[in-house]
ZAMARGU-4260 file (C-alpha; in steps of 0.2 Angstrom, whole numbers, plus 5000, padded with zeros to 4 digits):
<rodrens>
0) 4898/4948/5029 | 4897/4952/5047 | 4906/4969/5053 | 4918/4955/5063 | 4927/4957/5046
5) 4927/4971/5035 | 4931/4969/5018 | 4938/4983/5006 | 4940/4983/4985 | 4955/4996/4979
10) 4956/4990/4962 | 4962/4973/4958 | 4969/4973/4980 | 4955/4966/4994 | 4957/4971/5008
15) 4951/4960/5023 | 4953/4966/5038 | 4948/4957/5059 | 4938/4971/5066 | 4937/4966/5084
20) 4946/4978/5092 | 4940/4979/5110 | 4950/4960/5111 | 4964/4965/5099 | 4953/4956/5085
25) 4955/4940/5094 | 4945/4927/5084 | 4932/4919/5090 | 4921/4905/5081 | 4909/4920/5070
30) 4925/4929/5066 | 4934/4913/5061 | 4919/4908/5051 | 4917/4927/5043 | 4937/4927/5038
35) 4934/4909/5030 | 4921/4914/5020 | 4928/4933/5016 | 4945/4922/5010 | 4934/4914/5001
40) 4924/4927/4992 | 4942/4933/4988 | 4948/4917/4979 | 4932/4915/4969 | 4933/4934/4963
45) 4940/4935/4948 | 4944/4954/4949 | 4953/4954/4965 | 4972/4948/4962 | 4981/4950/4978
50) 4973/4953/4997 | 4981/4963/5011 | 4976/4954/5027 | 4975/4966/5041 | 4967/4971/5059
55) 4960/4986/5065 | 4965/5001/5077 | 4983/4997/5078 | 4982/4978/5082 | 4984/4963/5071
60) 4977/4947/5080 | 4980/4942/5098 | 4975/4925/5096 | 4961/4914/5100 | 4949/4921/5109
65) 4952/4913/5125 | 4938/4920/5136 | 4930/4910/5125 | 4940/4894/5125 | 4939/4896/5146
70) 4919/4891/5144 | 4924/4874/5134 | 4920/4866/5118 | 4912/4851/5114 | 4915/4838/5102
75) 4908/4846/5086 | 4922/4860/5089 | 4934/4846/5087 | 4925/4836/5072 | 4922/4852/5062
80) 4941/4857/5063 | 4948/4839/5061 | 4961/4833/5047 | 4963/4814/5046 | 4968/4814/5027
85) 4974/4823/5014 | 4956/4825/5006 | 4952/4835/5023 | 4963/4849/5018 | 4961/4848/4999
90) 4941/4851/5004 | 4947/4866/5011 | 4940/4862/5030 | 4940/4877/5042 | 4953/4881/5055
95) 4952/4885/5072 | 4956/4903/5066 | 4947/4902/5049 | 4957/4902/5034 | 4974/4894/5040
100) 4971/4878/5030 | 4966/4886/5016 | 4978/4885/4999 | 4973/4901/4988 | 4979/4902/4971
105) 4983/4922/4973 | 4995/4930/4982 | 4990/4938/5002 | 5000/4950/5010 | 5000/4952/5029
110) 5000/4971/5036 | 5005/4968/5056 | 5005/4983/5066 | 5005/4977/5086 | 5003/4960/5091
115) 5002/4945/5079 | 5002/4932/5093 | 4998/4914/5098 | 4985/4911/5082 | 4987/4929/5075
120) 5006/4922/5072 | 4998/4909/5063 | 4989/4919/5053 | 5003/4931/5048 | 5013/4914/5043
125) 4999/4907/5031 | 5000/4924/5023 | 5012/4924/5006 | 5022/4939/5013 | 5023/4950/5030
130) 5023/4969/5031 | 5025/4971/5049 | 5025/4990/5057 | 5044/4993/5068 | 5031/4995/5083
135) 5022/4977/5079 | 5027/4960/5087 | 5026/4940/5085 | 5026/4927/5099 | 5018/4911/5101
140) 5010/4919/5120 | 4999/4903/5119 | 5014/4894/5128 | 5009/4902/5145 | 4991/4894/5144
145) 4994/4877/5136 | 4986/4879/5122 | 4996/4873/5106 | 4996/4878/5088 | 4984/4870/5080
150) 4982/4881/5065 | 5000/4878/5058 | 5012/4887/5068 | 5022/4872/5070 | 5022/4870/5052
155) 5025/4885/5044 | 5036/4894/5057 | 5051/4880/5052 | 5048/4881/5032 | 5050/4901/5035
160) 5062/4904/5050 | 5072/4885/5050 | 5070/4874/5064 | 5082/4881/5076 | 5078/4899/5077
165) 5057/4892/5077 | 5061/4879/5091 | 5066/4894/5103 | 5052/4906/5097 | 5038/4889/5098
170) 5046/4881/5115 | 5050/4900/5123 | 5033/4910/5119 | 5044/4924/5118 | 5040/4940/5111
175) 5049/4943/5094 | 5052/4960/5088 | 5052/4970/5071 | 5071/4971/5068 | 5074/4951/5073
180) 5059/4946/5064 | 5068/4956/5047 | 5084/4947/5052 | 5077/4930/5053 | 5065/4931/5037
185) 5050/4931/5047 | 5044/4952/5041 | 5049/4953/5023 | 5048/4973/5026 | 5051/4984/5042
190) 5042/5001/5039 | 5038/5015/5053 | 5021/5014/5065 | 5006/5016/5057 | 5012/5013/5040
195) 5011/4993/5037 | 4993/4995/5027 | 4999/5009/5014 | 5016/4998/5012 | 5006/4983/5009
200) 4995/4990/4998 | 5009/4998/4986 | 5017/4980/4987 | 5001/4970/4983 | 4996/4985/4968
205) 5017/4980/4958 | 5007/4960/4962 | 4993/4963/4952 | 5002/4973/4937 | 5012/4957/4933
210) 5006/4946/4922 | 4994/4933/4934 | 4996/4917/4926 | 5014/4916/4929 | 5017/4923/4945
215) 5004/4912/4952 | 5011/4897/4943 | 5027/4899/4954 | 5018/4905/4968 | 5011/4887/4967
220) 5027/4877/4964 | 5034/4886/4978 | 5020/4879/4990 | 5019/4862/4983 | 5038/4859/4982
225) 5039/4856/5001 | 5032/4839/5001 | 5040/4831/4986 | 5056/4823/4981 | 5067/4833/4972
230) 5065/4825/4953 | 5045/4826/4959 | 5048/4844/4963 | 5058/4849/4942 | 5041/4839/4936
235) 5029/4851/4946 | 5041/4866/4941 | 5041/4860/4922 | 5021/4860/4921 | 5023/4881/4922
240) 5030/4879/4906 | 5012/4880/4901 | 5010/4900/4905 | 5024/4904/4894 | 5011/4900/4877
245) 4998/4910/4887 | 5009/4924/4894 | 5028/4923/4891 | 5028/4923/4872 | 5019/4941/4874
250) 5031/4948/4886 | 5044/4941/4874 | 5037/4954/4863 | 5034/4967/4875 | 5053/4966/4879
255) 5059/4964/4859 | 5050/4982/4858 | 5061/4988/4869 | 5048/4990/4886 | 5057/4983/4904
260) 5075/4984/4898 | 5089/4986/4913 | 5075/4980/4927 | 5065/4993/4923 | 5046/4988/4930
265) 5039/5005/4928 | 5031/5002/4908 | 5026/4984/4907
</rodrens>
């Protein structure tokens, strides 16, 4: 792994973090390629169970590296990052940005302190969950230059926010701040500067406690639900019901013994 990306092993967390911080960890093609590979290296890893997705010295991702994109791409960029079919994205191509077509099977936790804009938005939507510092900030900025978004922005934005409140962040480019972006669903949690990483790390350590099987079950039924019909949607929900032989019979036990009464979480 190049130092474009710096990976980081707390236990059963990863912590993968854009270290290009003299563009505020803008991606170019090695970073994209390096955060593919490091997303990767996370979901073959047996031990690692949740990731924290971050960027260094105070900035998530500003984007595409547009310097970059000013000297032109030719047609291999376009072939190498192209979806015709389904098959494209269940071979797991590359994105523009790297991992944004990816499907994991584990949970990942975005930590956004400063700008998560244009494709670093994009980013922080493919992540499961956003921890976003009250100082950070989404907007698609890539309106201003014509550039559209390609890693699924359009997409994602819509399943999280609704399309109304994404049609004025996608069609504006306006900056969005911490308090709306709480208010709207987009940050799952508001915490104070400088804090998103610890906040993240405490939410992805009460992840890996849970029993894994089942959370990622639902974790999966929750992604795959968007494009089926509704009776299509209870049959992909019902083939959980496999975990509960592997998992949910012994925390029946655990909770017979008297462990996790009245929502307590702390001995499970």
């Amino acid at each position: 792994m190049t130092n474009l990306i710096l990976t980081e092993t707390r236990g059963p967390v990863q912590i993968i973090t854009i270290n290009r911080p003299e563009v505020r960890n803008a991606v170019n093609i090695d970073t994209a390629k390096a955060l593919y590979a490091a997303f990767l290296d996370f979901e073959d890893d047996d031990d690692a169970k949740v990731a924290v997705f971050t960027g260094s010295d105070g900035a998530f991702c500003g984007g595409y590296d547009l310097k970059m994109a000013a000297k032109g791409v030719d047609q291999s960029w376009f072939d190498e990052h192209a979806i015709h079919s389904a098959k494209d994205m269940c071979d797991r191509k590359i994105g523009p940005m790297g991992p944004s077509r990816l499907q994991l099977s584990k949970p990942v936790i975005a930590a956004v302190e400063g700008p998560a804009v244009a494709g670093g938005m994009e980013l922080a939507l493919w992540a499961d969950m956003r921890v976003m510092a009250r100082t950070a900030f989404f907007g698609v900025y890539c309106r201003r230059w014509g550039v559209p978004l390609i890693d699924g922005g359009a997409i994602r934005l819509p399943r999280i926010v609704g399309q109304s409140r994404a049609m004025d962040l996608i069609l504006t480019g306006r900056k969005c701040e911490a308090d709306e972006a709480l208010a709207i669903g987009l940050a799952n949690r508001v915490v104070e500067h400088g804090m998103a990483l610890d906040v993240a790390l405490a939410l992805a350590e009460d992840l890996a406690r849970f029993p894994q099987a089942c959370m990622r079950a639902d974790r999966s039924v929750i992604l795959d639900q968007w494009s089926l019909p509704r009776t299509d949607a209870f049959t992909r929900e019902w083939q959980s019901a496999e975990t509960f032989t592997t998992e949910g019979i012994k925390g029946a036990g655990r909770f017979s013994s008297g462990k996790g009464r009245s929502g307590n979480f702390d001995d499970i």
